[in-house]
DSSP file (Angstrom, degrees, kcal/mol; ACC not computed):
  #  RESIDUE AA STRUCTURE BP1 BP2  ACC     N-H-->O    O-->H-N    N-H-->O    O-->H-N    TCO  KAPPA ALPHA  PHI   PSI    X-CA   Y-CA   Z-CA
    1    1 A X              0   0    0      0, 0.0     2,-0.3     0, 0.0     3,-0.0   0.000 360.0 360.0 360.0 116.2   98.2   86.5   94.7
    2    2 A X        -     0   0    0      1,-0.1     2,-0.2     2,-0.1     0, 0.0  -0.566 360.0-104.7 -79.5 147.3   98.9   89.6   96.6
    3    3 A X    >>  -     0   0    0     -2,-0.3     4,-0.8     1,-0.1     3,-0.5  -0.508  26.1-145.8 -82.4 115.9   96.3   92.6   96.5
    4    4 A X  T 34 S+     0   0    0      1,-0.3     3,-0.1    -2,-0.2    -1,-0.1   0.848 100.5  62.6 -43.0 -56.4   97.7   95.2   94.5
    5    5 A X  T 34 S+     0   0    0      1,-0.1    -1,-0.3     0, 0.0    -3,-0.0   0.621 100.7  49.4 -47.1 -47.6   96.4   97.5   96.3
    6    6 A X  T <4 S+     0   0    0     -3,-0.5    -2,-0.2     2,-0.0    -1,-0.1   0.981  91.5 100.5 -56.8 -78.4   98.7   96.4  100.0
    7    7 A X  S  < S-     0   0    0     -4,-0.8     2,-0.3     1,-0.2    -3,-0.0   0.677  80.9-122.5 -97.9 157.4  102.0   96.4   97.9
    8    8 A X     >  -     0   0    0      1,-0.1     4,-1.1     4,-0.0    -1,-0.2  -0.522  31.0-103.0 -91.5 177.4  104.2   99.5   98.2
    9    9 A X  H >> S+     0   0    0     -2,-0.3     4,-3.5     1,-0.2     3,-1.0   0.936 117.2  61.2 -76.1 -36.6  105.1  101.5   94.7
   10   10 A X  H 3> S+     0   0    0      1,-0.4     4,-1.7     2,-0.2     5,-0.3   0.840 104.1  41.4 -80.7 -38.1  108.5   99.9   94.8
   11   11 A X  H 3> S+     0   0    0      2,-0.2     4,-2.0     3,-0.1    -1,-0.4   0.879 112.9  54.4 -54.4 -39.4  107.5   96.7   94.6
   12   12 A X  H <X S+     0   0    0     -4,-1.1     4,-2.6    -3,-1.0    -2,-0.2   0.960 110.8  50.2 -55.9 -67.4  104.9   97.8   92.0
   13   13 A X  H  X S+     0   0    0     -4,-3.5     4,-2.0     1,-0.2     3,-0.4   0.941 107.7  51.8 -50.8 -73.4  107.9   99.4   89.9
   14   14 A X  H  X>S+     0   0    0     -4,-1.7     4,-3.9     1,-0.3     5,-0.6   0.900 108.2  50.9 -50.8 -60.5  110.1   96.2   90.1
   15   15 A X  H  X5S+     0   0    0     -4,-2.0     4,-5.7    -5,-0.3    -1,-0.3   0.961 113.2  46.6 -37.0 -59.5  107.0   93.8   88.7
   16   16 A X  H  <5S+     0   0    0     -4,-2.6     5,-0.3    -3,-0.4    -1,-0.2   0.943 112.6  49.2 -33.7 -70.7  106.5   96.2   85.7
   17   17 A X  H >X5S+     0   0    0     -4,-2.0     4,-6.5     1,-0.3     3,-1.7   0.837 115.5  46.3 -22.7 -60.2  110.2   96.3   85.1
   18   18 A X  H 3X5S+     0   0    0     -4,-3.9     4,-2.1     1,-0.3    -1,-0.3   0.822 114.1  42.8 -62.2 -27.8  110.3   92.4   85.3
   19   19 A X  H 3<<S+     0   0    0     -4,-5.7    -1,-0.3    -5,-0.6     4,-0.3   0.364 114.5  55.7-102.2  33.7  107.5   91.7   83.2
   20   20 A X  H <> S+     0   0    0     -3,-1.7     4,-2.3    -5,-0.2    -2,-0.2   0.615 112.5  39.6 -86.2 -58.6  108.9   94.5   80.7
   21   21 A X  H  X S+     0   0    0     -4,-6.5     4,-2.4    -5,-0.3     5,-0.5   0.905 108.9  64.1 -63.8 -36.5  112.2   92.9   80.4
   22   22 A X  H  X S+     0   0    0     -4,-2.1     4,-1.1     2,-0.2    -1,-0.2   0.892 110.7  44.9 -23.4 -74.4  110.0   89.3   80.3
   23   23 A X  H >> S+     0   0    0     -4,-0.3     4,-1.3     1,-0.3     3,-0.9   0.956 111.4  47.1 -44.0 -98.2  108.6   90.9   77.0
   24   24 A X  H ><>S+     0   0    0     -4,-2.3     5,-1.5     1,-0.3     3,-1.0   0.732 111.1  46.6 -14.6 -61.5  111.5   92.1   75.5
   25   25 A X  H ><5S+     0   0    0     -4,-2.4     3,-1.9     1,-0.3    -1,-0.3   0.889 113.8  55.0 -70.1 -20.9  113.8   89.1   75.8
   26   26 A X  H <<5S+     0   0    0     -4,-1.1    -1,-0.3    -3,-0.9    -2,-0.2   0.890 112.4  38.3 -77.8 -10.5  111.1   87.2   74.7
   27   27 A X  T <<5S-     0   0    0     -4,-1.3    -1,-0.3    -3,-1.0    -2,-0.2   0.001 113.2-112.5-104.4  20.2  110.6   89.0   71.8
   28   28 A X  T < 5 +     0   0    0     -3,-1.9     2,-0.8    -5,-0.2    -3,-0.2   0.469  63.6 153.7  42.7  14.3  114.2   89.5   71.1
   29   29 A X      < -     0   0    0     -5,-1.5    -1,-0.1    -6,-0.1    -3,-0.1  -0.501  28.8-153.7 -69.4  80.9  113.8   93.1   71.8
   30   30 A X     >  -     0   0    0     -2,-0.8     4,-1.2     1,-0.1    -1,-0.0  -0.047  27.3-113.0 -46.9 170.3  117.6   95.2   73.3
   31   31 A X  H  > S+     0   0    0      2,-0.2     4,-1.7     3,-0.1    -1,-0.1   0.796 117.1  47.1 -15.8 -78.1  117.5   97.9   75.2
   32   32 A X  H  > S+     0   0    0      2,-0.2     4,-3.4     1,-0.2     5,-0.3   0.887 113.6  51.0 -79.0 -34.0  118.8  100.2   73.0
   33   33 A X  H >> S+     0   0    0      1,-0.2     4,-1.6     2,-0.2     3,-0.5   0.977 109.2  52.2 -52.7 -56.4  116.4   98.9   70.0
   34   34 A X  H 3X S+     0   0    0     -4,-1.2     4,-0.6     1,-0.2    -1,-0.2   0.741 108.3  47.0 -24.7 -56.5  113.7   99.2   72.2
   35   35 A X  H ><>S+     0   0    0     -4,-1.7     5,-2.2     2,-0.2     3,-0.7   0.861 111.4  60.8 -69.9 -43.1  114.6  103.2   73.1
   36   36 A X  H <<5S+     0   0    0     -4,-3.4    -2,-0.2    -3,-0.5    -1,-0.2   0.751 103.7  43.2 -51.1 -36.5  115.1  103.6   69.3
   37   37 A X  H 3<5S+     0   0    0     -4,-1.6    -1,-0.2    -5,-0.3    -2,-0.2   0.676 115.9  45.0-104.3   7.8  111.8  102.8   68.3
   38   38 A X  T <<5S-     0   0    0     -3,-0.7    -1,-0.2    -4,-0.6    -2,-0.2   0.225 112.4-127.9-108.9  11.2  110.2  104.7   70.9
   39   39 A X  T  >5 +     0   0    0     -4,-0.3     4,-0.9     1,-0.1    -3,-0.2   0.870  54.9 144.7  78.1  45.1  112.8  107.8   70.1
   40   40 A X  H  >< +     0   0    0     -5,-2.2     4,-1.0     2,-0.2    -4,-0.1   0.905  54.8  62.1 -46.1 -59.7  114.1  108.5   72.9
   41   41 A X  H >> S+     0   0    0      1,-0.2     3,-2.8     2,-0.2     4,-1.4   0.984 102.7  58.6 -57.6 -54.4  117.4  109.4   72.1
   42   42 A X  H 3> S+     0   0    0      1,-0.3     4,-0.9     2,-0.2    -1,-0.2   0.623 103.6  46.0 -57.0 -19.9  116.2  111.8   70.4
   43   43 A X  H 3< S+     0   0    0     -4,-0.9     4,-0.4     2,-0.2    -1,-0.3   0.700 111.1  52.4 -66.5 -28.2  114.5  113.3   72.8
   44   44 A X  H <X S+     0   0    0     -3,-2.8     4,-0.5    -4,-1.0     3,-0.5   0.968 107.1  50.4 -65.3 -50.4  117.1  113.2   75.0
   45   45 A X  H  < S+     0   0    0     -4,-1.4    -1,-0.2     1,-0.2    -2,-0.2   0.596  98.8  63.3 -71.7  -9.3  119.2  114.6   73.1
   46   46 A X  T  < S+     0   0    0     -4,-0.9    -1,-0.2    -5,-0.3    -2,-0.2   0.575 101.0  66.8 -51.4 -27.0  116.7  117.7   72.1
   47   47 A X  T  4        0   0    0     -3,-0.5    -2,-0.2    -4,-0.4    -1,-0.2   0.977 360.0 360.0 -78.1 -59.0  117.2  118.4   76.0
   48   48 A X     <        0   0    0     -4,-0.5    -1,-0.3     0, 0.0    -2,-0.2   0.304 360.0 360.0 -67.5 360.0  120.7  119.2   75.9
């Protein structure tokens, strides 16, 4: 197990991702569902 703490943030970032997307597929969770139920577009679109 490498020490969190040695790793650079990009490495950091990628693990998250992966155990984000881990989650998701495992839960049958999309993308876009995902973004929906945390509202996003709508925020997004608020910017414009």
């Amino acid at each position: 197990m490498d020490d969190i703490y040695m790793l650079a943030d990009t490495i950091i970032f990628n693990r998250i991702g992966g155990n984000l997307k881990a989650a998701r597929l495992k839960q049958n969770i999309t993308q876009p569902s995902l973004a929906d139920a945390a509202d996003i577009f709508t925020f997004l679109s608020e910017e414009k």
